[in-house]
N, C-alpha and C positions, 0 to 999 in steps of 0.2 A: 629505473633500469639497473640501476644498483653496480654500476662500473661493467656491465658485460653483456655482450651486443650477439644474440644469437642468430643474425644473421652473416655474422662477419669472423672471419675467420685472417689472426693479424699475420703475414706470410713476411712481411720485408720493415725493415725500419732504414731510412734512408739519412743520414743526414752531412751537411757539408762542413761539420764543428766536431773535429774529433773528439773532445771532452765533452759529447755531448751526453745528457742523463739518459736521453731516449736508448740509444745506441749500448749504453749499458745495461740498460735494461733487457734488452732483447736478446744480450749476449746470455747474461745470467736466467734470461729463461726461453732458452733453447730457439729465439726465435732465429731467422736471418737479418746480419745488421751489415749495410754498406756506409763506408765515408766516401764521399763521392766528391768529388772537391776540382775546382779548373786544375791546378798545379800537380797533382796528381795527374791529369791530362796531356800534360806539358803543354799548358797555358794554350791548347785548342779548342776554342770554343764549337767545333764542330768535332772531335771526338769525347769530348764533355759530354755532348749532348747526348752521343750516341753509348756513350758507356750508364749514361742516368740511365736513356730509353733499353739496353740490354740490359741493366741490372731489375728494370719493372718488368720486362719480359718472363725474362729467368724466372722470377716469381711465381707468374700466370698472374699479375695483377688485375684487378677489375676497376676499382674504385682507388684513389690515394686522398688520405685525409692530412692538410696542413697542418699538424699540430706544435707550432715553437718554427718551422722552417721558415729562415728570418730573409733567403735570396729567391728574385725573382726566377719561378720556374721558365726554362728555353720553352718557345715558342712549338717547340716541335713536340714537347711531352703535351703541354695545353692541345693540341690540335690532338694529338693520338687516344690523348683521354677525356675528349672533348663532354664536359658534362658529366663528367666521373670523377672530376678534381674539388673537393672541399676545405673552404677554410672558413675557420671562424675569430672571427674581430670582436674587439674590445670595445666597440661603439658601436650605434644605432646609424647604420651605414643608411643613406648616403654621407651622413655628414662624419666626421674629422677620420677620412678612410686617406688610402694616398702611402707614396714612396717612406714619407718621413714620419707617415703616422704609426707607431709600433709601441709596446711598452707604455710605459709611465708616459709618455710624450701624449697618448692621445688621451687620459685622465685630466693630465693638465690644459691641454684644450678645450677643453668637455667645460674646467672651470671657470676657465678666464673667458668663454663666452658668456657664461651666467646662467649655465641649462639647466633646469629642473627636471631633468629625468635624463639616464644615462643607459646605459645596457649593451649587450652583444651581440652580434650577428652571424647565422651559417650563410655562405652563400657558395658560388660555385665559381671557379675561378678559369678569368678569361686571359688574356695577354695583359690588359689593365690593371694596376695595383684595385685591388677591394671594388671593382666595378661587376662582376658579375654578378648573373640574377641572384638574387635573396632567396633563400627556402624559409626560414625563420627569424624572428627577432625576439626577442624577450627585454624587458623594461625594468628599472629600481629606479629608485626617487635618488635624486642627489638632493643629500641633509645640508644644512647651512655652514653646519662646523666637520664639515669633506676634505680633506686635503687626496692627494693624488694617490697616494698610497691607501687610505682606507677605502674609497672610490675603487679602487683599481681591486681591492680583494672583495668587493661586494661582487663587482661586474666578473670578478676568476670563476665564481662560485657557478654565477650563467652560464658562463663558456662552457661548463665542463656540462653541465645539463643539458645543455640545449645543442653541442657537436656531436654529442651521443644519438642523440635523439634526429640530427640531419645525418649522420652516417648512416644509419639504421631503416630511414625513409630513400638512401639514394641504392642501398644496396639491395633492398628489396624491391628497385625499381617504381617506389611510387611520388617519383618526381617526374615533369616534365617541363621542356624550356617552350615555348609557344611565345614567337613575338619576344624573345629576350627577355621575358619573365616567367621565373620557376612556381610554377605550380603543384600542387601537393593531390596525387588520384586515391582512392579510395579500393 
């Protein structure tokens, strides 16, 4: 796919970390970038919610892909973009997915169980940390002499493959959720 998705067209960068790289990014190339943040709000999580949900409007969003967004999305963007919300995880979901699993944290997991194969996952996100249906997995072996950090740039390298590649199948519509699992149509 070579970094560029022609079905997708990137209209908003959102995130709640003002120093965040995305957010710079989009500055320096023209795109629109919001910090959206509770305090900013004055600490209402119900005009929070509602400044996220009019900052996606404004846009004309279709689809939002999780990329680095480290807090749990409000309840009411999940329902509004039900089935149009993508993240993708650092492990081979169901297992070490969850509130505390992020970062180097779920490498080191991966180790101290004793797993022999490790990888990423797209799925689609529900009100649940990492519980929504699965679109893709992709798999690499964990080697004997692994520590969390060379672990953790083998499984980067999927991520970025493989979110490309679920952005790409949700925005051209050939996903569908049946029964709480995402199936991929032709």
């Amino acid at each position: 796919m070579e970094g560029r998705l022609a079905s997708v067209q990137l209209a908003l960068v959102i995130s709640n970390n003002s120093t965040s790289g995305a957010l710079e990014y989009a500055r320096k190339n023209g795109i629109a970038a919001e910090h959206v943040y509770l305090v900013r709000s004055g600490n209402d999580e119900a005009k929070y919610e509602e400044d996220f949900l009019r900052a996606l409007q404004a846009a004309d969003t279709d689809i939002i892909a999780l990329a680095g967004y480290m807090k749990k999305l409000p309840d009411s963007i999940v329902h509004a973009y039900q089935n149009r919300i993508l993240n993708v995880h650092p492990a081979l979901l169901p297992s070490f997915g969850g509130a505390a699993m992020y970062g180097v944290r779920v490498h080191e997991a991966v180790l101290a169980r004793g797993c022999k194969v490790s990888g990423a996952t797209v799925h689609l996100v529900t009100s649940d940390y990492d519980a929504g249906p699965i679109i893709m997995q992709k798999c690499c072996p964990v080697r004997e002499d692994d520590t969390a950090e060379t672990l953790q740039r083998r499984v980067r390298i999927i991520e970025y493959e493989i979110f490309s590649k679920g952005i790409d199948l949700v925005a051209r519509d050939k996903v569908r959720v049946i029964d709480g699992r995402a199936t991929i149509i032709d």
